[in-house]
Short mmCIF file of the C-alpha atoms (twelve columns), coordinates in Angstrom:
data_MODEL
# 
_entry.id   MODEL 
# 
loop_
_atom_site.group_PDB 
_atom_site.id 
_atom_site.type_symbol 
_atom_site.label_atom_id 
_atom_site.label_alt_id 
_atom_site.label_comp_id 
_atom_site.label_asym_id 
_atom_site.label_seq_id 
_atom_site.Cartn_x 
_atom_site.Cartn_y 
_atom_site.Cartn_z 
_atom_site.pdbx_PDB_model_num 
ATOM 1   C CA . UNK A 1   0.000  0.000  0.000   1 
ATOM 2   C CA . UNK A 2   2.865  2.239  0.960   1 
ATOM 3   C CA . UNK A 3   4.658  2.051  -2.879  1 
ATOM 4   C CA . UNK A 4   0.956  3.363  -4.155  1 
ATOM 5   C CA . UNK A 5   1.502  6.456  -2.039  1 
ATOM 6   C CA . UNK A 6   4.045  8.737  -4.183  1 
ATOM 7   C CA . UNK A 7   1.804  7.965  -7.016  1 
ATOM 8   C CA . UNK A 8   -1.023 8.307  -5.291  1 
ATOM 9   C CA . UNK A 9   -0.030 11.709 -4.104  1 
ATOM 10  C CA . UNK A 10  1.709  12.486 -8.042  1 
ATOM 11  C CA . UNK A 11  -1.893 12.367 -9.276  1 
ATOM 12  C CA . UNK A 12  -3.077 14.361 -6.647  1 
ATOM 13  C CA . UNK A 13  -0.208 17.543 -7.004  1 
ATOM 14  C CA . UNK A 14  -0.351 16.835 -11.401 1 
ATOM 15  C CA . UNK A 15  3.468  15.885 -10.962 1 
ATOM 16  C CA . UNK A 16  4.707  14.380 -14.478 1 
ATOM 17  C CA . UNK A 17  7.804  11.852 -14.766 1 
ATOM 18  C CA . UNK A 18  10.318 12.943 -17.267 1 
ATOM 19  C CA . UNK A 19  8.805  10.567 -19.507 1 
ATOM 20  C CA . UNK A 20  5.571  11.554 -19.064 1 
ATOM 21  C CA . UNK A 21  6.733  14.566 -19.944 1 
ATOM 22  C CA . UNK A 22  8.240  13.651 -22.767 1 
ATOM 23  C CA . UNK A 23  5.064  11.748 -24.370 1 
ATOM 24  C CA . UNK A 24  3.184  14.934 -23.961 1 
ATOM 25  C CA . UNK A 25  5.221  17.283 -25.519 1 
ATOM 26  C CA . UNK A 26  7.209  15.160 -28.447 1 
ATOM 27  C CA . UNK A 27  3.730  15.666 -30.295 1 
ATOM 28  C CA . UNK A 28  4.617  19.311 -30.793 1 
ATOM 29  C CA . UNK A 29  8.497  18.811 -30.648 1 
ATOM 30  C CA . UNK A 30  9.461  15.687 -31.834 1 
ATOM 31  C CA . UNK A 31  13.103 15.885 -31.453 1 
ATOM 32  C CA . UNK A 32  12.858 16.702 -27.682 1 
ATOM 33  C CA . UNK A 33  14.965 14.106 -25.464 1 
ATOM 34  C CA . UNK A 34  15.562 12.755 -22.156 1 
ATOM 35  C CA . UNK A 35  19.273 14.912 -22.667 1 
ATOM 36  C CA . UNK A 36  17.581 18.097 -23.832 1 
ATOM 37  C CA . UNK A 37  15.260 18.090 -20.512 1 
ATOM 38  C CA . UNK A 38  18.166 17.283 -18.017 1 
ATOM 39  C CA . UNK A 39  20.103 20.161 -20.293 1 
ATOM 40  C CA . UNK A 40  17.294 22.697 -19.874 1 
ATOM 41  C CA . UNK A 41  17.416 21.642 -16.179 1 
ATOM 42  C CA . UNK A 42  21.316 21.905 -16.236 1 
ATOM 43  C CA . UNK A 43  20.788 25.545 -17.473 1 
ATOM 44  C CA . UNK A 44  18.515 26.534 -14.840 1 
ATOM 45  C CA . UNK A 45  15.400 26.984 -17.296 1 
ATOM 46  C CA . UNK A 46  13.255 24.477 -15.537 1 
ATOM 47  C CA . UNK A 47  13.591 23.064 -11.839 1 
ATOM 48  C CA . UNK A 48  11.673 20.408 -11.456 1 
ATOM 49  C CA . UNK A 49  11.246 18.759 -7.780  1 
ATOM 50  C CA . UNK A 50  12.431 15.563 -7.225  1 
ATOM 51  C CA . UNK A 51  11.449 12.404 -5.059  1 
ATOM 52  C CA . UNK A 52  13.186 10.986 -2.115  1 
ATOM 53  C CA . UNK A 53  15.082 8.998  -4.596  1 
ATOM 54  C CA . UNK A 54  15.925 11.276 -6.591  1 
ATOM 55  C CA . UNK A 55  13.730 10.867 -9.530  1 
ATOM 56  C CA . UNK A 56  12.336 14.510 -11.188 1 
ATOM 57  C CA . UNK A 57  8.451  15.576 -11.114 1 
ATOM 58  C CA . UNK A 58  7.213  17.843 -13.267 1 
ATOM 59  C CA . UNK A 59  4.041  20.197 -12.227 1 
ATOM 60  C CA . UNK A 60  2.146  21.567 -14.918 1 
ATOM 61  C CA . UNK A 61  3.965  24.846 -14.470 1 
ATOM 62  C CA . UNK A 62  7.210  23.216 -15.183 1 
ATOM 63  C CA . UNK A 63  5.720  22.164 -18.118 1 
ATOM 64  C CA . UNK A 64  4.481  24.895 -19.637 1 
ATOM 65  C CA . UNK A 65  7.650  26.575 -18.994 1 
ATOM 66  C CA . UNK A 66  9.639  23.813 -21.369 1 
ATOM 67  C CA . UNK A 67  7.386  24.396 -23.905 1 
ATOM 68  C CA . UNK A 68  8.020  27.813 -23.736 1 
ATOM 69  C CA . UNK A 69  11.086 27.632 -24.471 1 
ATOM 70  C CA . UNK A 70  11.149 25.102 -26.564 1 
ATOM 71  C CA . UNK A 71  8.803  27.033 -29.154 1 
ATOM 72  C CA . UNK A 72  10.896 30.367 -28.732 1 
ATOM 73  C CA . UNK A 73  14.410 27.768 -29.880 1 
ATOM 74  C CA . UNK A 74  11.869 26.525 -32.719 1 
ATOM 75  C CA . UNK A 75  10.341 29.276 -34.132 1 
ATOM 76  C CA . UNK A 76  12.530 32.615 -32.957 1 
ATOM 77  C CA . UNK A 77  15.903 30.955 -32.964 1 
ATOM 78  C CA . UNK A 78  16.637 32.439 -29.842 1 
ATOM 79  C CA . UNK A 79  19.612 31.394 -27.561 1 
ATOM 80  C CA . UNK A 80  19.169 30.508 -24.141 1 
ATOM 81  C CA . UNK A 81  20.640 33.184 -22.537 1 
ATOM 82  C CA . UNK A 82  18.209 35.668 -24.168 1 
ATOM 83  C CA . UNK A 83  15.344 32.926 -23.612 1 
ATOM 84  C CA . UNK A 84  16.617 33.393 -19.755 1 
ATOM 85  C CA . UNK A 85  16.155 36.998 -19.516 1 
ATOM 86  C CA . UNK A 86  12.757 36.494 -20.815 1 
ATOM 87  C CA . UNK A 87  12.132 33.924 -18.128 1 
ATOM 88  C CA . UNK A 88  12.913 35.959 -15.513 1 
ATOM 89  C CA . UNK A 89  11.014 38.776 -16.141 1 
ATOM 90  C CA . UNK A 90  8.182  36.527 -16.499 1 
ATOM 91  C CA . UNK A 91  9.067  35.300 -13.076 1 
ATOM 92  C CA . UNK A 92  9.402  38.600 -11.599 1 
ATOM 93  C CA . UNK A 93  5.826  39.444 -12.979 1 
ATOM 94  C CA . UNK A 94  6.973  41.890 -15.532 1 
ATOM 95  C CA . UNK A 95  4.984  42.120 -18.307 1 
ATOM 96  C CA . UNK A 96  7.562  41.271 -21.526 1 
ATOM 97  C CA . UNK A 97  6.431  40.609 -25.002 1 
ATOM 98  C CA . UNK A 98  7.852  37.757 -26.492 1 
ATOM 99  C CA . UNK A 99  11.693 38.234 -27.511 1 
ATOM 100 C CA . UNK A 100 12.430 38.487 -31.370 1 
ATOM 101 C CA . UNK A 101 15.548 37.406 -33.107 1 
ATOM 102 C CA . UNK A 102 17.424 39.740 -35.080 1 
ATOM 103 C CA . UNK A 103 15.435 38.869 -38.793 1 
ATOM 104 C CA . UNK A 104 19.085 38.996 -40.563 1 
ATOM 105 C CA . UNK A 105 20.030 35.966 -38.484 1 
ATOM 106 C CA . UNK A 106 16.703 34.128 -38.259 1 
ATOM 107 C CA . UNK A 107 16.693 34.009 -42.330 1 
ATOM 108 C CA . UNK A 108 20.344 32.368 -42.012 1 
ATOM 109 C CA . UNK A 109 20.374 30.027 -38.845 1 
ATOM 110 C CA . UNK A 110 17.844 27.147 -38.459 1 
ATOM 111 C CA . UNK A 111 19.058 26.462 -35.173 1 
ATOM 112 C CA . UNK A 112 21.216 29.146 -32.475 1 
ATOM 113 C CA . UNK A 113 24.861 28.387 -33.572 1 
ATOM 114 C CA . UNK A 114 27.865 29.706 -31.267 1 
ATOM 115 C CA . UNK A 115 30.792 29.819 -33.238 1 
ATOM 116 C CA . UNK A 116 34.630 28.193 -32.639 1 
ATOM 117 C CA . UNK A 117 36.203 31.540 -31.717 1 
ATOM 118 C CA . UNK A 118 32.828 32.656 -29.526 1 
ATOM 119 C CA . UNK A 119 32.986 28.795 -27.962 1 
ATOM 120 C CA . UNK A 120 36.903 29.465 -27.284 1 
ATOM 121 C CA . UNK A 121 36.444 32.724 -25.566 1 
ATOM 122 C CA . UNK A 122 33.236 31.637 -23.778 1 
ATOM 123 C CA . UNK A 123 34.307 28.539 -22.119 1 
ATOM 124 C CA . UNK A 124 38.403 29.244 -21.363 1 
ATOM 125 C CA . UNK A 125 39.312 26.426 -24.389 1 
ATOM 126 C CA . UNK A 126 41.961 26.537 -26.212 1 
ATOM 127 C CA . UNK A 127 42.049 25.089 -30.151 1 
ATOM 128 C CA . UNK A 128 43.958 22.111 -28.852 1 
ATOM 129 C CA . UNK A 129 41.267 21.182 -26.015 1 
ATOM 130 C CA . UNK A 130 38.204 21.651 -28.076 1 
ATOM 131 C CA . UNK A 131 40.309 19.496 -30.971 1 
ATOM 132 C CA . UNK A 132 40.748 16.436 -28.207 1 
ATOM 133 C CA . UNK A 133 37.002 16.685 -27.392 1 
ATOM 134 C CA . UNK A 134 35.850 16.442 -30.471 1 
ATOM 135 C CA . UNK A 135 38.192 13.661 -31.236 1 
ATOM 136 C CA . UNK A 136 37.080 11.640 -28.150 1 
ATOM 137 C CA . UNK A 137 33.210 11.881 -29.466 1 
ATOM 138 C CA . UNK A 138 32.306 14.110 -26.726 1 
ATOM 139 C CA . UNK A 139 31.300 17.516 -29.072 1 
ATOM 140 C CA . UNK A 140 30.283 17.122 -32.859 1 
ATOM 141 C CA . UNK A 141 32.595 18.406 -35.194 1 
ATOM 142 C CA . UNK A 142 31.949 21.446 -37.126 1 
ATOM 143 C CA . UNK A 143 32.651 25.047 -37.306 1 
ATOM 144 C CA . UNK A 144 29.638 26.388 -35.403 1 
ATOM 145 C CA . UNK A 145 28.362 24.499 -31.705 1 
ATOM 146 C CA . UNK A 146 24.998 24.704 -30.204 1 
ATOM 147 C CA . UNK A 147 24.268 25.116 -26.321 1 
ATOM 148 C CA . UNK A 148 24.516 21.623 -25.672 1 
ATOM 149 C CA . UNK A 149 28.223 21.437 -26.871 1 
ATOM 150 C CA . UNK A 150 29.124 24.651 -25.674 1 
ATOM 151 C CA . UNK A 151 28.210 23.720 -22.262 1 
ATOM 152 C CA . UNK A 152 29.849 20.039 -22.807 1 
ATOM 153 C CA . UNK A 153 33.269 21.888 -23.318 1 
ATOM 154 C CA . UNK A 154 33.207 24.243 -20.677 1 
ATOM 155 C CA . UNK A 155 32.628 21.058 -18.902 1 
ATOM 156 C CA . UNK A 156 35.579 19.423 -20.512 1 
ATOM 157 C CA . UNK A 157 37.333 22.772 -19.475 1 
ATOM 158 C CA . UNK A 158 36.899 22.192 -15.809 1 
ATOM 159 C CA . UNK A 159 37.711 18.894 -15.626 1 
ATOM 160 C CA . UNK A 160 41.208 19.423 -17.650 1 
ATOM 161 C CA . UNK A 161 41.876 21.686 -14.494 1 
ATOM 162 C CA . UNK A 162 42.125 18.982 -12.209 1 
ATOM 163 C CA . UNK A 163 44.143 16.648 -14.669 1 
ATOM 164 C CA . UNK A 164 40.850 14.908 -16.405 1 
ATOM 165 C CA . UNK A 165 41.464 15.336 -20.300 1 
ATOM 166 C CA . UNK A 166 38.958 14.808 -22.878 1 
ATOM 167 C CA . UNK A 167 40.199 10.810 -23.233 1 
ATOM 168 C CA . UNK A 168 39.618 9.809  -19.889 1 
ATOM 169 C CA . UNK A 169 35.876 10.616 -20.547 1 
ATOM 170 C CA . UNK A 170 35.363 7.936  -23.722 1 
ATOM 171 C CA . UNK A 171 33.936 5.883  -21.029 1 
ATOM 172 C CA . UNK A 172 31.324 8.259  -20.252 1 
ATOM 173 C CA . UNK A 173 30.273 8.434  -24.403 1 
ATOM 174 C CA . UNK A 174 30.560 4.440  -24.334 1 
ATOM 175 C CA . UNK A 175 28.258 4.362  -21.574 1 
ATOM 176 C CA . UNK A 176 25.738 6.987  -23.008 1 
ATOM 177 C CA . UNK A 177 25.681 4.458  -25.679 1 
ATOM 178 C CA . UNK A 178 25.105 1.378  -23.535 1 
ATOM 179 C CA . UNK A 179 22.633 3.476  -22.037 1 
ATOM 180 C CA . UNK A 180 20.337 4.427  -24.997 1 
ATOM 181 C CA . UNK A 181 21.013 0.556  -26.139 1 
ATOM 182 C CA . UNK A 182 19.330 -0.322 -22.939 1 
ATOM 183 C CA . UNK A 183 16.089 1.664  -23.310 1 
ATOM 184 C CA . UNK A 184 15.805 0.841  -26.966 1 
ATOM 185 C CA . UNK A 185 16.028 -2.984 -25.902 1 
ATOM 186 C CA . UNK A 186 13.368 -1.835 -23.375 1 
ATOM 187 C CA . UNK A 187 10.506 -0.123 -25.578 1 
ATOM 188 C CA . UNK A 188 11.074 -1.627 -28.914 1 
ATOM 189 C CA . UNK A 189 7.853  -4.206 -27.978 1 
ATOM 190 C CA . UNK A 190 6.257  -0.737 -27.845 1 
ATOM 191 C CA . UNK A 191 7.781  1.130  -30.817 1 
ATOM 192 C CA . UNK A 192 7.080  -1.576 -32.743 1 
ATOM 193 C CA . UNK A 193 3.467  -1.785 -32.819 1 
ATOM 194 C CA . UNK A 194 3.737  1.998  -34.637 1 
ATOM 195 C CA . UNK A 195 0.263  3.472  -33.036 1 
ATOM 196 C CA . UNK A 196 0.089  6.587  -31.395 1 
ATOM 197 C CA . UNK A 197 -0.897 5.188  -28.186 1 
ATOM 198 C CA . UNK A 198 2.211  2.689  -28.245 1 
ATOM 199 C CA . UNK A 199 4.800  5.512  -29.738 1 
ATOM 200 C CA . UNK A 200 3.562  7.874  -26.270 1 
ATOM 201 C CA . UNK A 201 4.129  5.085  -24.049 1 
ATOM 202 C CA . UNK A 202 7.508  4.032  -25.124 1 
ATOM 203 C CA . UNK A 203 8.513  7.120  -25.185 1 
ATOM 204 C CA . UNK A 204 7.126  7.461  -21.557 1 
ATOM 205 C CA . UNK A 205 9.076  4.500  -20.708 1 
ATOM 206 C CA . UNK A 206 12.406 5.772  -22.032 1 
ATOM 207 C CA . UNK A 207 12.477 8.754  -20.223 1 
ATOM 208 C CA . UNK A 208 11.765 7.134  -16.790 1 
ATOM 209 C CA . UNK A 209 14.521 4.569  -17.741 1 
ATOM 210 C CA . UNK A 210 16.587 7.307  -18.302 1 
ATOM 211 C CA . UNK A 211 15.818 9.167  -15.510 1 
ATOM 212 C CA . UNK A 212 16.259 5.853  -13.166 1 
ATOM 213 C CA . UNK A 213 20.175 5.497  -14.966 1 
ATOM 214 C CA . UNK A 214 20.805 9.298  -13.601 1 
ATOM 215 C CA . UNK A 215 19.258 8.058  -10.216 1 
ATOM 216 C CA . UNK A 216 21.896 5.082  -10.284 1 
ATOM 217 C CA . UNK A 217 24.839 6.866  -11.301 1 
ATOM 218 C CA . UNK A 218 24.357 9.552  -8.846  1 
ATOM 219 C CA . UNK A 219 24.016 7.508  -6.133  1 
ATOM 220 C CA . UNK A 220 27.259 5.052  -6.991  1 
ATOM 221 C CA . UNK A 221 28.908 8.026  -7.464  1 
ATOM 222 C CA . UNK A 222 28.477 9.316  -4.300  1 
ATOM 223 C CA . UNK A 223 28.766 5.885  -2.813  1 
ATOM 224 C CA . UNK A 224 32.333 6.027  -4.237  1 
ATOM 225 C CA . UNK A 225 33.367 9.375  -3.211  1 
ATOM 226 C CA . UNK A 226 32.192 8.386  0.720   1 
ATOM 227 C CA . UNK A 227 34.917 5.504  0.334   1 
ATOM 228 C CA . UNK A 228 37.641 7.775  -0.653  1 
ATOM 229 C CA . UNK A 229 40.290 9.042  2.020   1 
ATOM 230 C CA . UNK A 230 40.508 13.111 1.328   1 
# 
């Protein structure tokens, strides 16, 4: 009776799972992902609450505040930090219209693009760093980076500080791999059946699955650091 509680009381507050999240909104955004909600989280656009263990929960606000951004990415090519700004006027009850991107830009870029120089000077890098990185898999290659990579280097940046270079976190892209093997394996009975109904659910699924991998790694993580002598 006890395990039927936190749902129980989910229902009750409108709390979402990740992947329930995910199924309701990949309608209107279909390339949204388990990484680009724990990357708007990461950026402080959303905060959604978590559970004793750790897992997130969504309330409808949080929800309406990914697709918020999420639409002004789609359709004003804004960057984040602009989409931010926004935010928190919003927040602070200031009445803002809707930011525009500069037309010139909008008619050129599909999707916000920080360039190698603006990346560099951003995130500390130098040529050589960014080069390993995108060497060991962990940044795409090319001459322009979105958010996601520009926050992956600075990242990388940090961790070459304390001695960690870009090869000594392969493992992490192998296991992202494993990882996304794992959930396919998981909700292909779904995906395969091709209805609607089946597509939401597996994609439900994978983002709990997901979510439940963070949950695990955090927690042998910090498992591992109590063990250390520091």
């Amino acid at each position: 009776m006890a395990a039927a509680e936190p749902a129980a009381q989910d229902a009750k507050n409108h709390l979402l799972s990740i992947g329930q999240v995910l199924a309701r909104l990949r309608g209107e955004f279909p390339d949204l992902s388990n990484s680009k909600l724990r990357f708007l989280e990461e950026q402080g656009l959303v905060s959604p609450s978590r559970t004793a263990s750790g897992y997130r929960k969504f309330s409808a606000q949080d929800v309406e505040r990914v697709r918020i951004v999420l639409a002004l990415q789609r359709d004003r090519y804004l960057p984040l930090k602009v989409i931010r700004g926004y935010l928190d006027d919003r927040d602070a009850g200031i009445a803002t219209p809707f930011p525009v991107a500069d037309e010139s830009s909008a008619a050129v870029l599909p999707v916000a693009k920080t360039s190698r120089a603006e990346a560099l000077r951003t995130t500390g890098a130098t040529v050589e760093l960014l080069t390993e990185a995108i060497s060991a898999g962990l940044i795409p290659a090319g001459d322009g980076f979105d958010e996601e990579s520009v926050t992956m280097l600075a990242a990388v940046v940090r961790l070459h500080s304390a001695g960690i270079g870009p090869r000594h976190l392969r493992v992490f892209r192998q296991m992202a791999a494993r990882e996304a093997s794992l959930i396919e394996s998981a909700v292909m009975p779904l995906s395969r059946r091709g209805d609607a109904v089946s597509r939401s659910r597996a994609n439900e699924i994978a983002g709990d699955v997901a979510d439940g991998f963070d949950v695990v790694r955090r927690l042998l993580s910090r498992r591992a650091l109590s063990q250390l002598e520091l």
